[in-house]
PyMOL commands that place a pseudoatom at each C-alpha (Angstrom):
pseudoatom trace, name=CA, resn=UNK, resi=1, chain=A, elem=C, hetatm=0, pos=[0.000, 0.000, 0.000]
pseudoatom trace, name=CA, resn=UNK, resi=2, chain=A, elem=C, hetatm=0, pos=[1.535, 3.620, -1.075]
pseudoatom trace, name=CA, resn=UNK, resi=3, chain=A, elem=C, hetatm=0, pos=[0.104, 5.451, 1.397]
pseudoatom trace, name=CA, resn=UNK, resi=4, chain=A, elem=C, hetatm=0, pos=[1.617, 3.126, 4.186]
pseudoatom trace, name=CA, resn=UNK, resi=5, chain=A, elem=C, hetatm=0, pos=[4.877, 3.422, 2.294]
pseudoatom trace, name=CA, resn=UNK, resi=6, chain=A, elem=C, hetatm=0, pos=[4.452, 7.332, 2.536]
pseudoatom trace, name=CA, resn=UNK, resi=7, chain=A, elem=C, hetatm=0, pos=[3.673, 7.526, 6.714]
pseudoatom trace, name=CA, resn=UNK, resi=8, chain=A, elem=C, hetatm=0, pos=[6.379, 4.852, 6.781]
pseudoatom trace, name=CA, resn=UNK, resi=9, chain=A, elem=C, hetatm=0, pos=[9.092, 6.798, 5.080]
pseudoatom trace, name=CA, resn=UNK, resi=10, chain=A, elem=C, hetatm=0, pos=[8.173, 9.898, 6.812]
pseudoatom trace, name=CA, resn=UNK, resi=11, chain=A, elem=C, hetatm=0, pos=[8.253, 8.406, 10.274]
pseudoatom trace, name=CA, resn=UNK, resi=12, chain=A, elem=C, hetatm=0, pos=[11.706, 6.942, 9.517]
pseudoatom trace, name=CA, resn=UNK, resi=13, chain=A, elem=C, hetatm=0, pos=[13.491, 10.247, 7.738]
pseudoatom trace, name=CA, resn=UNK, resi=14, chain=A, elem=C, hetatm=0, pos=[12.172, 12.472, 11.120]
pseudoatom trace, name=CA, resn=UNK, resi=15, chain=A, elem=C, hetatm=0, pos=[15.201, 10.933, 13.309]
pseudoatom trace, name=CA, resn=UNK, resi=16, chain=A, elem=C, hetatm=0, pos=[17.397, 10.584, 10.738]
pseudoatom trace, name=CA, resn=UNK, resi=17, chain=A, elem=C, hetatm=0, pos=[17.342, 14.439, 9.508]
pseudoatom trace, name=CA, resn=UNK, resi=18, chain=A, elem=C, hetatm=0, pos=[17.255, 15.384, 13.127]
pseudoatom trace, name=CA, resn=UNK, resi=19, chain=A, elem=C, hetatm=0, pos=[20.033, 12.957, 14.594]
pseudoatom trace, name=CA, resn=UNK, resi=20, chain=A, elem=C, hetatm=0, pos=[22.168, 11.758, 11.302]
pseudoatom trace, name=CA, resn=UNK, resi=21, chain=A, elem=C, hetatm=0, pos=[21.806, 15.059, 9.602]
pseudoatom trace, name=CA, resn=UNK, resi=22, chain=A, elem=C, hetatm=0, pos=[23.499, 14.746, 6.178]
pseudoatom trace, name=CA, resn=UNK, resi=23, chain=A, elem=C, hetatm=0, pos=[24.967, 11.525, 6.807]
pseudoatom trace, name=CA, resn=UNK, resi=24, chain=A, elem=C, hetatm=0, pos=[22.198, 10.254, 7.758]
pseudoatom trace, name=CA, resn=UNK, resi=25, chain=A, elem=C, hetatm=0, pos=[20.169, 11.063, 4.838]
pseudoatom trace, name=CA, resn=UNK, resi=26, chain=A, elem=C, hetatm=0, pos=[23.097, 9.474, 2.726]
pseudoatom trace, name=CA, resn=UNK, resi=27, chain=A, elem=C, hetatm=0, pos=[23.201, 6.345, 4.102]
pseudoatom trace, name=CA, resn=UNK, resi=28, chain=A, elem=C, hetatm=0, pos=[19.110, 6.035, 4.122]
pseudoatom trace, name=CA, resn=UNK, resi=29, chain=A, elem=C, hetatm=0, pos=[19.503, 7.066, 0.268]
pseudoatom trace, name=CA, resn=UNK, resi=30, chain=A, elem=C, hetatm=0, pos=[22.089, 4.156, -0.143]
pseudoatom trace, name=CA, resn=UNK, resi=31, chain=A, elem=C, hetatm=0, pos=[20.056, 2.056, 1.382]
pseudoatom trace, name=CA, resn=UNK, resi=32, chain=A, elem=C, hetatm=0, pos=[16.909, 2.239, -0.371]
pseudoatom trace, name=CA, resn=UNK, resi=33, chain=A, elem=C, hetatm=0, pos=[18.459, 2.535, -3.375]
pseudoatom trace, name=CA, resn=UNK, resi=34, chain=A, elem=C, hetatm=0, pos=[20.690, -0.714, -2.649]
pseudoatom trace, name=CA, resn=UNK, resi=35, chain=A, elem=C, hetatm=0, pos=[17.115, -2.410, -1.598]
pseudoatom trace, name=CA, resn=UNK, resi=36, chain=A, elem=C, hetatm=0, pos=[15.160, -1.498, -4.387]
pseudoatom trace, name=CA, resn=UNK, resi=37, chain=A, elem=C, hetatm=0, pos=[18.009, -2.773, -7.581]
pseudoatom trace, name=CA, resn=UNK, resi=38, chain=A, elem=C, hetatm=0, pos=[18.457, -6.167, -5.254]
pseudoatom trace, name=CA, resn=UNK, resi=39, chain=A, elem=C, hetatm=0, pos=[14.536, -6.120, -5.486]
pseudoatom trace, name=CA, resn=UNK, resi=40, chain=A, elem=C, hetatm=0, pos=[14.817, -5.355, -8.629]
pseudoatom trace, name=CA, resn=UNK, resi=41, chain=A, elem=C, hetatm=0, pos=[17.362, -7.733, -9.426]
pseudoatom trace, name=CA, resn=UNK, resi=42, chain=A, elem=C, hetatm=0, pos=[15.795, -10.660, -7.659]
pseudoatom trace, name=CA, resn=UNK, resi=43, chain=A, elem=C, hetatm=0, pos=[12.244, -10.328, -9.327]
pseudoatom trace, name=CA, resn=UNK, resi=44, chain=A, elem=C, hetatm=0, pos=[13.615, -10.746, -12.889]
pseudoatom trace, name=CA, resn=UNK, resi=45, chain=A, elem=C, hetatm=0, pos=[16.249, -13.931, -11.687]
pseudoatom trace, name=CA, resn=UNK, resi=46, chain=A, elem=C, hetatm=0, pos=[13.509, -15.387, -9.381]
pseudoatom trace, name=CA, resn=UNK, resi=47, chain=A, elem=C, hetatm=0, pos=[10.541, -14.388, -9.822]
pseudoatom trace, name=CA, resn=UNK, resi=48, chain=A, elem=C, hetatm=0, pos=[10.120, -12.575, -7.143]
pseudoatom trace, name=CA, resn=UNK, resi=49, chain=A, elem=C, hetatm=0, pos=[11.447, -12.263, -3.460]
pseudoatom trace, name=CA, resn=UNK, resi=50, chain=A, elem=C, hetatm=0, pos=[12.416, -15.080, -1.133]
pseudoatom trace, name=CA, resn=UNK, resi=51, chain=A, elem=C, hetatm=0, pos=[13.469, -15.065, 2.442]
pseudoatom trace, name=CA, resn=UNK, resi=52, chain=A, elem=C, hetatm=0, pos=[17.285, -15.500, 1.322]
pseudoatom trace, name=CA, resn=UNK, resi=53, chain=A, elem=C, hetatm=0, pos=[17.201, -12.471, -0.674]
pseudoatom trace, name=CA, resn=UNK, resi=54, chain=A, elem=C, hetatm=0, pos=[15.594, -10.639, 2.151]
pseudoatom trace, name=CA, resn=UNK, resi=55, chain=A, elem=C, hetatm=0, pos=[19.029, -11.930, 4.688]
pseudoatom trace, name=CA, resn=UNK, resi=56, chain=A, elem=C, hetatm=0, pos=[21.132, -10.865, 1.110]
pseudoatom trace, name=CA, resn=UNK, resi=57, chain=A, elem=C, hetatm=0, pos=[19.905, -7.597, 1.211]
pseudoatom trace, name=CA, resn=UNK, resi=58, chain=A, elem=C, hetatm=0, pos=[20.173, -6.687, 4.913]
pseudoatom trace, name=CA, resn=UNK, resi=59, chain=A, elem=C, hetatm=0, pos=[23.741, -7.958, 5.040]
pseudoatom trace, name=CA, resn=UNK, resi=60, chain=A, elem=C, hetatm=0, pos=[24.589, -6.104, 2.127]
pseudoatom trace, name=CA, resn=UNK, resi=61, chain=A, elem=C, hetatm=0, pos=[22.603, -2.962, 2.962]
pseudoatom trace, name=CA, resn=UNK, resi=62, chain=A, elem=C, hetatm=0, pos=[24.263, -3.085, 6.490]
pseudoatom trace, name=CA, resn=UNK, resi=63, chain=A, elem=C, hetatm=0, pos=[27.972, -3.312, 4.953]
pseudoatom trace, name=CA, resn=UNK, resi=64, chain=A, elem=C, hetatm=0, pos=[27.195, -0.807, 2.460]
pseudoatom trace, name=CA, resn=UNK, resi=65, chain=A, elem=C, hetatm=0, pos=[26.156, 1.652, 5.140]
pseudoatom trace, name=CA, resn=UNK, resi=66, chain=A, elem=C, hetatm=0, pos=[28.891, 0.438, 7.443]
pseudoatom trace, name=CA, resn=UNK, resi=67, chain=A, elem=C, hetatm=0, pos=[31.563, 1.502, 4.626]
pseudoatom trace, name=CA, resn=UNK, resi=68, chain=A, elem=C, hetatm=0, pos=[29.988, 4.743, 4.196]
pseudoatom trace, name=CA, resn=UNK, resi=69, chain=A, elem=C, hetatm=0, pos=[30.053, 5.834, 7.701]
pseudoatom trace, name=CA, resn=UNK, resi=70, chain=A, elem=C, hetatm=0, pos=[33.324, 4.746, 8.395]
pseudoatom trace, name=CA, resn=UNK, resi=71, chain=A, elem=C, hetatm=0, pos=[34.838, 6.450, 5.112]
pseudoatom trace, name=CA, resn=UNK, resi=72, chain=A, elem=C, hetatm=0, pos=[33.044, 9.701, 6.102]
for i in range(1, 72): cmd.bond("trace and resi %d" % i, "trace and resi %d" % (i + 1))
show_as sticks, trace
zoom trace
């Protein structure tokens, strides 16, 4: 649902602007974007999404945003 996509987003960039600042934002850019080409990704070599490419992309999200922060 697109509106619970909306609130959701919204409720999770409040924090971030207001504790990460600029980093922050970065990193939650990253992320989605990382999310949505595995998603991406996934749907045209599988089908569609499956619990392993859910662990795939946390892991890789994480160490993405790890290796952000740290070379910040």
């Amino acid at each position: 649902n697109k509106n619970k996509l909306i609130v959701a987003t919204i409720i999770t960039l409040i924090p971030i602007i207001f504790l990460g600042g600029s980093t922050g934002l970065l990193l939650f850019g990253v992320g989605v974007t990382l999310t949505m080409f595995l998603v991406i990704l996934s749907t045209r070599s599988f089908g569609g999404i499956t619990g392993d490419v859910l662990g795939a992309t946390n892991e890789l999200t994480r160490l993405t945003s790890l290796l952000i922060f740290v070379s910040i």
